[in-house]
NUTOR-846669 format. One record per residue: x, y, z of N, C-alpha, C in turn; residue number from 1. Coordinates in steps of 0.2 Angstrom, whole numbers, plus 5000, padded with zeros to 4 digits. Each point is the difference from the previous one (the first is absolute). Layout:
NUTOR-846669
X:Y:Z:X:Y:Z:X:Y:Z:NUM;
...
This chain:
NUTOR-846669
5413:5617:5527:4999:5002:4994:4994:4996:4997:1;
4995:5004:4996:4995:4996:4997:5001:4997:4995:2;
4994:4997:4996:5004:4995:4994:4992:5000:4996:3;
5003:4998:4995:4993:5000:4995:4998:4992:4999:4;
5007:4996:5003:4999:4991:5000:4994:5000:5007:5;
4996:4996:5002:4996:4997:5005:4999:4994:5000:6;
5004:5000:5004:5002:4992:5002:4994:4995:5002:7;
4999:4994:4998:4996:4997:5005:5005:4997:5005:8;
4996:4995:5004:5003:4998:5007:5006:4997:4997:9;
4999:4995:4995:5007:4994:5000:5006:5004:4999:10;
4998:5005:4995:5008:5005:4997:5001:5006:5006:11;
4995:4999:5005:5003:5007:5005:5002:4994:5005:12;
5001:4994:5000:5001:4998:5005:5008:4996:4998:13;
4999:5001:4991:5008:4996:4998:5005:5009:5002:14;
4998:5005:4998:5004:5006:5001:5000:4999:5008:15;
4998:4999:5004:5001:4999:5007:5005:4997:5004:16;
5000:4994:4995:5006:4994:5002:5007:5002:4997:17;
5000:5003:4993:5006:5003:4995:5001:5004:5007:18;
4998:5006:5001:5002:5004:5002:5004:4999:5008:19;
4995:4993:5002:5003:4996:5008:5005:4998:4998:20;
5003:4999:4996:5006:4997:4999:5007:5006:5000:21;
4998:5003:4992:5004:5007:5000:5001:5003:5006:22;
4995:5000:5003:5003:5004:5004:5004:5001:5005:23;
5000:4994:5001:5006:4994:5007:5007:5002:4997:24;
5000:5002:4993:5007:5001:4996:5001:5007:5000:25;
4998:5003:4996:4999:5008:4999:5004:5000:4995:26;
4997:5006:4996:5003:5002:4995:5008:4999:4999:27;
5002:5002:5005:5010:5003:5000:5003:4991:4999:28;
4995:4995:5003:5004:4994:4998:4999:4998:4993:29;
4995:5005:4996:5001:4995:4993:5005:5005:4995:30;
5001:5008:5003:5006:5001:4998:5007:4999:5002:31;
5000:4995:5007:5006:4999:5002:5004:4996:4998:32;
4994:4993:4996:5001:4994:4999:5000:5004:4995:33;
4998:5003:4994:5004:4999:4992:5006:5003:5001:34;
5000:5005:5006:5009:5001:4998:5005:4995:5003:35;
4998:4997:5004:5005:4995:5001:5002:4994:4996:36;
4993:4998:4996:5001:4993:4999:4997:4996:5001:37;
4997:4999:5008:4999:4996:5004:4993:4996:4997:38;
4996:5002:4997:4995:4995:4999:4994:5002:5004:39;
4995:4998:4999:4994:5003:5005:4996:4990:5002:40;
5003:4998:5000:5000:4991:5000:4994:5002:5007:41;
5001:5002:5006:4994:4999:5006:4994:5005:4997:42;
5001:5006:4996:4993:5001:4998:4996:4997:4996:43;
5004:4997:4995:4998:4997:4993:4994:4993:5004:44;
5005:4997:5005:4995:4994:5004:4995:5000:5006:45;
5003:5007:5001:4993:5001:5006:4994:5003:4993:46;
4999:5002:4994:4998:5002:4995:4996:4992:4999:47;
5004:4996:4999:4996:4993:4997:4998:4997:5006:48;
5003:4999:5006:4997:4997:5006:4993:5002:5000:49;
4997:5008:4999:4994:5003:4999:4996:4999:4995:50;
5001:4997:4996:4997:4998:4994:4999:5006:4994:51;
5005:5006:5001:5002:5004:4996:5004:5000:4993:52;
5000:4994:4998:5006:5000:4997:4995:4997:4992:53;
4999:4995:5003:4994:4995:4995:4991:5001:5001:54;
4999:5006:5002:4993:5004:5000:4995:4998:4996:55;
5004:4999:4992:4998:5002:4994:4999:4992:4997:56;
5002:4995:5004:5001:4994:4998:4997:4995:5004:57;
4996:4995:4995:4995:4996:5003:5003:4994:5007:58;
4995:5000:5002:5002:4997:5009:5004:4992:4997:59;
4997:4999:4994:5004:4992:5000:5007:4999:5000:60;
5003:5008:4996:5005:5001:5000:5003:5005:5005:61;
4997:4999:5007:5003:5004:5006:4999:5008:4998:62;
4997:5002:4997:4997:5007:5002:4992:5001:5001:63;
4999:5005:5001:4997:5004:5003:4990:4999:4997:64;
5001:5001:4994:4995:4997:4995:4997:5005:4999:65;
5002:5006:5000:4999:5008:4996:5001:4999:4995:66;
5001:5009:4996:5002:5000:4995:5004:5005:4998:67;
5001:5003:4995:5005:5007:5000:4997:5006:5002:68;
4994:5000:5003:4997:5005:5004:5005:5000:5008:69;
4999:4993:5000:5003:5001:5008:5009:4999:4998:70;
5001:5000:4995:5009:5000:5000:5002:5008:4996:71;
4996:5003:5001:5001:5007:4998:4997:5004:5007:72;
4997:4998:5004:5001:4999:5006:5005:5001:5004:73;
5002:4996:5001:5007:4997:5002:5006:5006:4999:74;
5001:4998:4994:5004:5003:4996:5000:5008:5003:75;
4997:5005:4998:4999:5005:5001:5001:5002:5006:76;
4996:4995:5006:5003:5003:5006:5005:5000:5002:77;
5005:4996:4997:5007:4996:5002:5003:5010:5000:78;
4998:5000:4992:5004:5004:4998:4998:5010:5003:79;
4992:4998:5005:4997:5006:5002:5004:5001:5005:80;
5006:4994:5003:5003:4999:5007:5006:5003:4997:81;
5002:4999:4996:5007:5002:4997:5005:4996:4999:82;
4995:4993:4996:5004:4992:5000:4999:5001:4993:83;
5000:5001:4995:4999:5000:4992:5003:4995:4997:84;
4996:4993:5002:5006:4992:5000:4999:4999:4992:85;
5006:5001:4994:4997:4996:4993:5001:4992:5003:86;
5002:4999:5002:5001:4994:5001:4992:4994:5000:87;
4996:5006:5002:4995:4996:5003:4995:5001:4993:88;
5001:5004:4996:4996:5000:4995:5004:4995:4994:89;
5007:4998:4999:5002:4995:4999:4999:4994:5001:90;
5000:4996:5004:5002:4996:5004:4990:4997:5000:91;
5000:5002:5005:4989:4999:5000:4998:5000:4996:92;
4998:5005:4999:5000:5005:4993:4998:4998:4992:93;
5005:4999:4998:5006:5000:4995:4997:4992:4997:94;
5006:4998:5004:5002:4992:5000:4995:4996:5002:95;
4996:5003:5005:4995:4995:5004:4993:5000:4994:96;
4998:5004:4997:4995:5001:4995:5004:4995:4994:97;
5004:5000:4997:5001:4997:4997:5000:4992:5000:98;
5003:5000:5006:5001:4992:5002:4992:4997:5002:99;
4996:5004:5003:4994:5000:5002:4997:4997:4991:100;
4999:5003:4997:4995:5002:4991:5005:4993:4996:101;
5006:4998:5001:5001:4997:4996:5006:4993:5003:102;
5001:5001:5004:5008:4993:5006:4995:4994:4996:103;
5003:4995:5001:4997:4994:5002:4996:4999:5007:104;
4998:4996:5001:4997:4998:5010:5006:5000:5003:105;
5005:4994:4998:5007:5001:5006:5004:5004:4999:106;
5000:5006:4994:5006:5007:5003:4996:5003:5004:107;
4989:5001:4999:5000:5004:5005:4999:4997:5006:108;
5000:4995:5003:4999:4997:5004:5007:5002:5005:109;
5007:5000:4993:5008:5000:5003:5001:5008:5003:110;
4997:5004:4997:5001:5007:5000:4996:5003:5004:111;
4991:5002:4997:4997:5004:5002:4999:5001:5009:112;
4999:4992:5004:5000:5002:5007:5007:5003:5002:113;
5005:4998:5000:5005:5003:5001:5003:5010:4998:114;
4998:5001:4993:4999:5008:4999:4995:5003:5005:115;
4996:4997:5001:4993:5001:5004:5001:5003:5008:116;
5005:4994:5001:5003:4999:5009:5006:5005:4999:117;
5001:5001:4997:5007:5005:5000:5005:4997:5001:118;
5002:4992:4999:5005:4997:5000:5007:5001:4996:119;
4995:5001:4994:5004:4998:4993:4997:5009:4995:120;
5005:5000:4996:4997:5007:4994:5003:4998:4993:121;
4997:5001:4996:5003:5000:4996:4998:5005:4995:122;
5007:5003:4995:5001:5003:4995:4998:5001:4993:123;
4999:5008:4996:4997:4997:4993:5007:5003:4997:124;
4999:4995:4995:5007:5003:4994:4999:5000:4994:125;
4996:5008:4998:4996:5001:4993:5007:5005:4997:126;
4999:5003:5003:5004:5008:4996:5007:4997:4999:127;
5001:5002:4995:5006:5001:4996:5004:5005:4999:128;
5006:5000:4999:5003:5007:4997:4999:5002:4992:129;
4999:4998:4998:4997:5002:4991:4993:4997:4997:130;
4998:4997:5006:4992:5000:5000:4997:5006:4999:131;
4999:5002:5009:4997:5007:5000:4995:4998:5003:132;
4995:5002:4996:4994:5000:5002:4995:4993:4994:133;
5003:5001:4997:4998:4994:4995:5004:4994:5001:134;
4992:4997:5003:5000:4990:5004:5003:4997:4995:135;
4996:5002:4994:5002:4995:4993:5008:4997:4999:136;
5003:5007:5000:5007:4998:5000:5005:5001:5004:137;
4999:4993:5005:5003:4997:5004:5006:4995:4997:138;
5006:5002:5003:5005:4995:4996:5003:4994:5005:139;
4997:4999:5005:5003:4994:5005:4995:4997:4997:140;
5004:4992:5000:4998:4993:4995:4998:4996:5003:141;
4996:4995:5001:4997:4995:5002:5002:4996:4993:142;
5004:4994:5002:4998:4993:4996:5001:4994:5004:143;
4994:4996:4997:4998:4994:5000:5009:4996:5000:144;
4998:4996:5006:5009:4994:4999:4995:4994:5003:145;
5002:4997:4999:4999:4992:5001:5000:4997:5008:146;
4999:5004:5004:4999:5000:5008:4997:5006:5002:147;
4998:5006:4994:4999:5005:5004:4996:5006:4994:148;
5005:5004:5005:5001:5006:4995:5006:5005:5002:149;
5003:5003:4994:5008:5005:5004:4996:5009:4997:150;
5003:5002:5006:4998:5007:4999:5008:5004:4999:151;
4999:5003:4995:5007:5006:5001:4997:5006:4998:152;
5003:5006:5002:4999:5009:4998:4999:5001:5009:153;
4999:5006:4999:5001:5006:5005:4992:5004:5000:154;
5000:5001:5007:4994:5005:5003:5002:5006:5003:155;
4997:5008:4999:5003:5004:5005:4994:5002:5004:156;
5001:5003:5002:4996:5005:5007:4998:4995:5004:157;
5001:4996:5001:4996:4991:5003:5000:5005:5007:158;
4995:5001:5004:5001:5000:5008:4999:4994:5004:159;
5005:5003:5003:4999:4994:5008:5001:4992:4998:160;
5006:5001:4996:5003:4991:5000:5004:4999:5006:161;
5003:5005:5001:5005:4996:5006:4994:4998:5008:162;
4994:5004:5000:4995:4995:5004:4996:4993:4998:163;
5000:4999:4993:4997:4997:4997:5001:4992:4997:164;
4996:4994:5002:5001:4994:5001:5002:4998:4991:165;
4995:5002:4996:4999:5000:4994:4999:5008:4996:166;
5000:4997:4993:4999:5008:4997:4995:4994:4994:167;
4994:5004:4999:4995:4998:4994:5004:5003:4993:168;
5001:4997:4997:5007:5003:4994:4993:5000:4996:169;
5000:5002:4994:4996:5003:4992:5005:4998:4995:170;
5000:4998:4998:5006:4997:4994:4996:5000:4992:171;
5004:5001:4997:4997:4996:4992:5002:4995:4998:172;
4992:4996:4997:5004:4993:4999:5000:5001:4996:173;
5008:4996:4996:5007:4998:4996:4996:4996:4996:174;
4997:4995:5001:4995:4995:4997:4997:5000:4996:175;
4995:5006:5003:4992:5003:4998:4999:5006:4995:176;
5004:5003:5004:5000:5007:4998:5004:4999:4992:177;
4998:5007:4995:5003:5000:4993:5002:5008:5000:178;
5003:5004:4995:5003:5007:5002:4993:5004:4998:179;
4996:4999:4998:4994:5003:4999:4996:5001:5008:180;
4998:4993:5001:4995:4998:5006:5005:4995:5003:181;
5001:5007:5008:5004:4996:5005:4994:4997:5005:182;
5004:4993:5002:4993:4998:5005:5005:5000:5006:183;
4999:5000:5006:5001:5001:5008:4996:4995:5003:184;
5005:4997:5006:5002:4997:5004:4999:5001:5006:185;
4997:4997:5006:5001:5003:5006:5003:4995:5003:186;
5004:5001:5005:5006:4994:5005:5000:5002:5008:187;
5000:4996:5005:5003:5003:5005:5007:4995:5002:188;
5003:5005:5001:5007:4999:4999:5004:5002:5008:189;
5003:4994:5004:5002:5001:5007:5005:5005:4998:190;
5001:5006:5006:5005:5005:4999:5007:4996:5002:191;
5002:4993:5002:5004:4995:5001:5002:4995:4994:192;
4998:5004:4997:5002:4996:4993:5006:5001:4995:193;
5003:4993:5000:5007:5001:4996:5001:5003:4994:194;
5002:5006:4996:5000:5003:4995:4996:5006:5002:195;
4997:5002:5008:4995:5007:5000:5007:5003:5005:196;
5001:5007:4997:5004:5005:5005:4995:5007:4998:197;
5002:5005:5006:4997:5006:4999:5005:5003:5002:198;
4999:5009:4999:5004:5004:5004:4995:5007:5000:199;
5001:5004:5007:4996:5006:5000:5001:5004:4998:200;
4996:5004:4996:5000:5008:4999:5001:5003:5003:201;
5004:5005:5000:4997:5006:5004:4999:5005:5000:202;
4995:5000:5004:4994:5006:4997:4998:5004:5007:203;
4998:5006:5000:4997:5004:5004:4994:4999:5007:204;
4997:4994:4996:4993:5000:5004:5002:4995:5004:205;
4996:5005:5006:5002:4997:5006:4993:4995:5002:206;
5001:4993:5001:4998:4993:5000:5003:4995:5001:207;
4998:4996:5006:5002:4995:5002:4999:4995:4991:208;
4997:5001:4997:4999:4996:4994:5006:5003:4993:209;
5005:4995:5000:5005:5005:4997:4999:4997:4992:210;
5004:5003:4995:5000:5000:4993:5004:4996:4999:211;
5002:4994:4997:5004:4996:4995:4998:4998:4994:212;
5005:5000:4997:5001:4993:4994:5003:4995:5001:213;
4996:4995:4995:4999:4994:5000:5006:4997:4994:214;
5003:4997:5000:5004:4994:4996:4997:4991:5002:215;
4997:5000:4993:4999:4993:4998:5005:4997:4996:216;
5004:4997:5002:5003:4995:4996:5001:4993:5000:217;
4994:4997:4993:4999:4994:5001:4998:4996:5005:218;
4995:5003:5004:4995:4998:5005:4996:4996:4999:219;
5004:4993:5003:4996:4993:4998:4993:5000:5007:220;
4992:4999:4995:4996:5000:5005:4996:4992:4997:221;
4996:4999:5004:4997:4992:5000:4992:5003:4995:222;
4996:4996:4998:4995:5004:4998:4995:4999:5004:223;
5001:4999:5006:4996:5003:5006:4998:5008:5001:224;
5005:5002:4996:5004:5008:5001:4996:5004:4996:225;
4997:4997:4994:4995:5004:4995:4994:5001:5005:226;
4997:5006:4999:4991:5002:5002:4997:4999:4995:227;
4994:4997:5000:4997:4999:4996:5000:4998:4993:228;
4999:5002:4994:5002:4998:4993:5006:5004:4998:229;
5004:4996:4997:5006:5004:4998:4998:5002:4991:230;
5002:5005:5002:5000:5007:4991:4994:5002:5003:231;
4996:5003:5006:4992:5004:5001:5002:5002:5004:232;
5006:5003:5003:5004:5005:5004:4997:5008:5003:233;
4998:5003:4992:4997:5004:5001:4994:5002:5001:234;
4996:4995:5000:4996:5000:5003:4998:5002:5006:235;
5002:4994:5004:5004:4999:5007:5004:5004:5001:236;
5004:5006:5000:5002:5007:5002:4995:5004:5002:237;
4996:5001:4995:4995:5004:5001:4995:5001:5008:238;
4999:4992:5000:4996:4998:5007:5006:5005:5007:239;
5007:4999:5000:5003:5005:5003:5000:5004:5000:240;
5001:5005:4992:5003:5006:5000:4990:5005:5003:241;
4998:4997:4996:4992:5005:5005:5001:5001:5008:242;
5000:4995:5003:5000:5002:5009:5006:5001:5001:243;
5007:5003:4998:5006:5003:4999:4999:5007:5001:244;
4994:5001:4992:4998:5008:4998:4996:5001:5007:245;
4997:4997:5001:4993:5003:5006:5005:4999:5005:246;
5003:4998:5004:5005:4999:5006:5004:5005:5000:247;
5004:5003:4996:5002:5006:4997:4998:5006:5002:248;
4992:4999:4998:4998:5006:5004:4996:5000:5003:249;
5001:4994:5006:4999:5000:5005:5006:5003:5005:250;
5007:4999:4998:5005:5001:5004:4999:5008:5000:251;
4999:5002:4993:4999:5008:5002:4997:5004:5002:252;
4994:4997:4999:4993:5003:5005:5002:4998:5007:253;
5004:4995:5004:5001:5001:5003:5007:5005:5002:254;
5004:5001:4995:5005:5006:5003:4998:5005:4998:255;
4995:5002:4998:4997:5007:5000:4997:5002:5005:256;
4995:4994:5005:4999:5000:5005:5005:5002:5007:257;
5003:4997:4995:5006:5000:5008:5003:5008:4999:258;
5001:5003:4993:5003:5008:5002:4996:5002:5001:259;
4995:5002:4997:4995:5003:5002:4998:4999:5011:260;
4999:4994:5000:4999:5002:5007:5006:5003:5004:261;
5006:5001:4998:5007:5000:5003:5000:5008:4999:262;
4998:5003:4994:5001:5007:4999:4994:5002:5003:263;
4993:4999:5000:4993:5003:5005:5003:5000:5007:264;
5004:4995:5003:5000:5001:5007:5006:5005:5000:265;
5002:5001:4997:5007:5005:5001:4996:5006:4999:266;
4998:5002:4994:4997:5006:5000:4995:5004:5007:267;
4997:4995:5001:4997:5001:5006:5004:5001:5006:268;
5005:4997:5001:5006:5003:5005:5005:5005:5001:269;
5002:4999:4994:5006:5005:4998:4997:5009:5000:270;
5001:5002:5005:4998:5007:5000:5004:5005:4999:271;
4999:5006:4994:5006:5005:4999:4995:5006:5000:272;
5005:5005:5005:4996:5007:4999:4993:4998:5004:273;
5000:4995:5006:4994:4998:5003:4992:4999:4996:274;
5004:4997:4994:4994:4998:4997:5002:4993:4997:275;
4995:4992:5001:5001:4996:4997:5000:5001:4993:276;
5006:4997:4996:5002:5001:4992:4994:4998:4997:277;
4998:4995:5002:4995:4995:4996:4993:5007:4999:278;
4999:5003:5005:4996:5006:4997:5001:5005:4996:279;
5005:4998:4995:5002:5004:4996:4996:4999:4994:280;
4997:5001:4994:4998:4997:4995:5005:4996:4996:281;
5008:5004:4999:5002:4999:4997:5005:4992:5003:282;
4999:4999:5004:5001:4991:5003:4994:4997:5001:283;
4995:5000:5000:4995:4998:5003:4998:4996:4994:284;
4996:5007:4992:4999:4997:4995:5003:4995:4996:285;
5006:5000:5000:5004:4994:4995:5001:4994:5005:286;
4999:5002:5005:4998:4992:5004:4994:4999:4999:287;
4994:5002:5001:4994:4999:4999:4997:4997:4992:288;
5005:5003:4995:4999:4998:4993:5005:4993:4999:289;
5005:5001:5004:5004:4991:5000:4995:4995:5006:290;
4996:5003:5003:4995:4993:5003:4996:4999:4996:291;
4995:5003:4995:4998:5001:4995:5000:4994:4995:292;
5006:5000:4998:5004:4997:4996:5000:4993:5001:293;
5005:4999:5005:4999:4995:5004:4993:4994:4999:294;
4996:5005:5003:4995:4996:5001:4997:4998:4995:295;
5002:5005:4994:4994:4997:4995:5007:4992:4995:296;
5006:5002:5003:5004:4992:4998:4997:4995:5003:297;
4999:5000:5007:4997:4998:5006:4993:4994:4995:298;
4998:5005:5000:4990:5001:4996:5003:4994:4992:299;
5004:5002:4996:5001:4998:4996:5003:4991:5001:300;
5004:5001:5005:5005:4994:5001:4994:4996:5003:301;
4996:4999:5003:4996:4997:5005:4994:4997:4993:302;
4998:5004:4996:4997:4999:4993:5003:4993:4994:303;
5004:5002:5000:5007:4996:4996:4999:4992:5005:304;
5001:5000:5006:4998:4995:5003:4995:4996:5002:305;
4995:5003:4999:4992:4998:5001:4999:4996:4992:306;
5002:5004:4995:5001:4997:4995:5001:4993:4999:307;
5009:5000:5002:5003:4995:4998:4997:4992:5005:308;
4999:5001:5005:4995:4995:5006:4993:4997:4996:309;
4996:5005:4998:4995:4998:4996:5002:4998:4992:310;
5005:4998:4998:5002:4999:4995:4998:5003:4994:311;
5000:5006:5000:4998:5005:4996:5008:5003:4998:312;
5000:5003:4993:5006:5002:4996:5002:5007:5005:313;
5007:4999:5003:5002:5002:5003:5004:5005:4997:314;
5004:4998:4995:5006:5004:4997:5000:5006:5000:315;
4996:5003:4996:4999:5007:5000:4999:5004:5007:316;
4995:4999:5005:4999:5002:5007:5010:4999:5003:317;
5002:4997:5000:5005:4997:5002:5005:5007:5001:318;
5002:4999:4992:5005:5004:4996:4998:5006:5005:319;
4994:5003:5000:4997:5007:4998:5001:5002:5008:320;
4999:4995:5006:5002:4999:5006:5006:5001:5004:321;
5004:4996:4995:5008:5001:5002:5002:5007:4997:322;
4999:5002:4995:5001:5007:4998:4998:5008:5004:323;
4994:4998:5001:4998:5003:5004:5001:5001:5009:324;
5002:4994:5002:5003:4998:5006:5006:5004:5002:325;
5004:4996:4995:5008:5003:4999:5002:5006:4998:326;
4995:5005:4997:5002:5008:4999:4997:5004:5007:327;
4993:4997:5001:5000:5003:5008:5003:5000:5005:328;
5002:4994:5000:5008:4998:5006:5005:5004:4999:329;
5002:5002:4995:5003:5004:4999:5002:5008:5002:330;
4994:5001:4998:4999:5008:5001:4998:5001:5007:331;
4995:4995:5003:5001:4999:5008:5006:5001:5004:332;
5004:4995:4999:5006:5000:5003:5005:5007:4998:333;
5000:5001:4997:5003:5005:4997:4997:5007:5004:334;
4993:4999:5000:5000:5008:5004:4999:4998:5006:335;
5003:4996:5003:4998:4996:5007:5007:5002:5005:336;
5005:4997:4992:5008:5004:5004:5000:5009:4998:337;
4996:5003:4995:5001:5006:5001:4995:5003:5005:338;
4996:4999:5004:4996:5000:5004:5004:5003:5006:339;
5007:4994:5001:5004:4999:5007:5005:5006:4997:340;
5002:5004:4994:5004:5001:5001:5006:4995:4999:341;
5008:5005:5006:5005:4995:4998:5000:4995:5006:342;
4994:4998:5003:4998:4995:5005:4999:4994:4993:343;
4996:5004:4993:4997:4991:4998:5006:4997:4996:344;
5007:5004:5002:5006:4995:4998:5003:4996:5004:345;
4997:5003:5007:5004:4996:5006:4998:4992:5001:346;
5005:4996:5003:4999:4993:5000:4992:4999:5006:347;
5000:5006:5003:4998:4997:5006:4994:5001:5000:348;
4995:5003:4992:4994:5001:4998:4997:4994:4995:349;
5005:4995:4998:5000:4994:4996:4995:5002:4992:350;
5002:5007:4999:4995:5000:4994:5005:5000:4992:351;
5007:5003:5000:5005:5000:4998:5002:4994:4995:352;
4999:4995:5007:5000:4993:4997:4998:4994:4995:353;
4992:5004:4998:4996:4996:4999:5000:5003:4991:354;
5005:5006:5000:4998:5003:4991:5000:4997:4997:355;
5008:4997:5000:5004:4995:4994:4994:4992:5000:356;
4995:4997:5003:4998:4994:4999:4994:5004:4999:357;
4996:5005:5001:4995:5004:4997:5001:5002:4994:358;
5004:5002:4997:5003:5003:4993:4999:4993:4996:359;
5004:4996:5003:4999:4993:4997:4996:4996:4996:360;
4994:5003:5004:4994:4995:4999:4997:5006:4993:361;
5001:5008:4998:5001:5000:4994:5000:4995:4995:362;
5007:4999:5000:5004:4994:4996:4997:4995:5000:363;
5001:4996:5003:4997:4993:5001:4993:4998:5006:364;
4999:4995:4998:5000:4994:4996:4999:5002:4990:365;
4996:5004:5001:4999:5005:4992:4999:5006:5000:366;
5006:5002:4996:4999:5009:5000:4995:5004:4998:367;
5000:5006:5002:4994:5005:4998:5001:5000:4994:368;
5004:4999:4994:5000:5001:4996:4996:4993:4998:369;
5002:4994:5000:4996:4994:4998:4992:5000:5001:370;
4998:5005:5008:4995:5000:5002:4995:5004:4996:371;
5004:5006:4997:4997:5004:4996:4998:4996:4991:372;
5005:4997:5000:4999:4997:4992:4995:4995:5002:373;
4998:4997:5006:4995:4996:5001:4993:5003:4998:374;
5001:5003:5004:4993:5004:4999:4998:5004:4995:375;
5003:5005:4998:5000:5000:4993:4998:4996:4994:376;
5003:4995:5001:4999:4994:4995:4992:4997:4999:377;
4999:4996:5009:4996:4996:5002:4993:5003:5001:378;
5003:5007:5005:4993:5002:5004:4996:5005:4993:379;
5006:5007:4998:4998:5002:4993:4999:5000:4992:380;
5003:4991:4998:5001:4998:4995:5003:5005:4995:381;
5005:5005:5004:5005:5001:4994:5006:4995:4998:382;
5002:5001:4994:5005:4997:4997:5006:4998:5004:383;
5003:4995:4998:5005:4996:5005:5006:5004:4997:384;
5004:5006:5008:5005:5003:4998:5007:4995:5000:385;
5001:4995:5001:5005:4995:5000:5000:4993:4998:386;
């Protein structure tokens, strides 16, 4: 299938190594492993072994010495194979951008080669259940104790703690913060820590990366534990939540890549009435308008990243990228299983599986709804609806 991306050598040579990997797996093991449980622990490491993992992160601290050009990269092809890992947009991503813009020398020194190697991962624990969508108000506490600091409150939709060594918690500090002006805290916080339990959700999307919540109670941490300045929290989120949004719709460009090419080869085989279906207009064109689409997420998400590398204001390309990403994916996939008929509900076409974590990426990290008041706001300057 063609593309409106043109790769030069390094990024046709990182899709080359992604795809040498995936493919040793194949698709059916990323959905065998979220139904079972099992963990995807040897792709995760043969992922880092290949310097996949830490792409986006300077050689000092055992990556690659890219940027989110090539971890959008990455990402997309994972997901062009039929691996759509949040994990890795957490974990690298997420937590490594952060730790990278703001850690001291020895957390990153403690962290970043190992997130890098795929040794270690660690979790973000922003969302709340009466947060929402607004950072500001967060209810887990951070205060200052005489050895440290104690965190107590709760996180929800946290993915992927049960793989995860640590989770980067968002707190508000107790101290700082006044009911006008909350000021925020970043911590990273051992998933082994006395006073942290979680439990899973359960939810429909099928991913080896599952859903918890988190219970803080009175989580004694040392002040080696703060990032950076304590109360400029939010700051420091931001440096995350950008290559969150662009990774985002990275994974979907890469799953609209993946149905679209799953429904094109089908159309072109499945022959009814001794005519390939795909020569029908009326399968052909709503596939040809979901590659379309795709591509210009594709075009958009690639933009958003070129941005944020050259240190240009990224937010808005970001936003507009994951929106645009996440509605093509959708509408792809979608006409990808109506393509197959009652084939695109069967296990054995792997497209069935992919809805509920496609649907997802709507929602989260920031809904279309937030997306939209963004831009409205920022890109339009109309009047702040909330």
């Amino acid at each position: 299938m063609t593309s409106l991306i043109q790769d030069g050598d390094e990024h046709r040579a990182i899709r080359e190594s992604v795809a040498g990997i995936v493919n040793r797996y194949g698709a059916q093991y990323f959905i065998q492993r979220s139904h079972s449980g099992e963990g995807i622990e040897e792709l995760w490491k043969d992922l880092g072994a290949a310097g996949l993992l830490g792409v986006h992160l300077p050689e000092e601290y055992g990556g690659g010495g890219g940027g989110m050009r090539e971890a959008v990269v990455v990402v997309e092809e994972l997901a062009a194979h039929g691996f759509p890992l949040l994990i890795w947009v957490i974990s690298p991503a997420i937590c490594g951008n952060i730790l990278l813009h703001h850690a001291s020398e020895e957390m990153k020194q403690r962290w970043l080669p190992d997130i890098a190697a795929g040794s270690r991962k660690m979790a973000f624990g922003l969302t709340e259940p009466d947060a929402g969508s607004n950072s500001h108000n967060v209810k887990t506490v951070a205060r200052k104790t005489s050895s440290g600091w104690a965190l107590t409150g709760s996180k929800y939709y946290i993915s992927a703690v049960d793989q995860c060594d640590a989770i980067l918690v968002v707190a508000r500090d107790g101290d700082l913060s006044t009911p006008d002006a909350p000021r925020l805290s970043l911590f990273v916080v051992p998933t082994d820590s006395r006073g942290l339990t979680y439990q899973k959700i359960e939810t429909s999307i099928v991913s080896p990366d599952k859903q918890f919540t988190v219970f803080l109670d009175e989580v004694e941490l040392g002040d080696d534990a703060l990032i950076g300045q304590a109360g400029n929290g939010l700051r420091q989120v931001f440096d995350g939540l950008n290559p969150e949004r662009i990774l985002v719709g990275a994974i979907c460009g890469g799953i609209g890549r993946y149905a679209i090419d799953r429904a094109s080869d089908y159309a072109r085989q499945r022959v009814v009435w001794s005519t390939p279906i795909g020569a029908h207009q009326g399968v052909a064109h709503p596939l040809a308008e979901s590659h379309i689409a795709v591509e210009l997420g594709r075009l958009a998400t690639a933009h958003s990243a070129e941005l944020f590398d050259t240190g240009l204001s990224a937010g808005e390309a970001a936003n507009i990228a994951k929106f645009a990403a996440s509605e093509a994916a959708l509408v792809a996939l979608d006409q990808a299983i109506q393509t197959h008929g009652g084939n695109g509900l069967s296990h054995e076409y792997g497209l069935s599986e992919l809805w509920f974590v496609t649907r997802l990426m709507r929602t989260a990290p920031v809904s279309r709804e937030m997306v939209l008041n963004y831009v409205a706001q920022t890109s339009l300057g109309l009047p702040r609806s909330y």
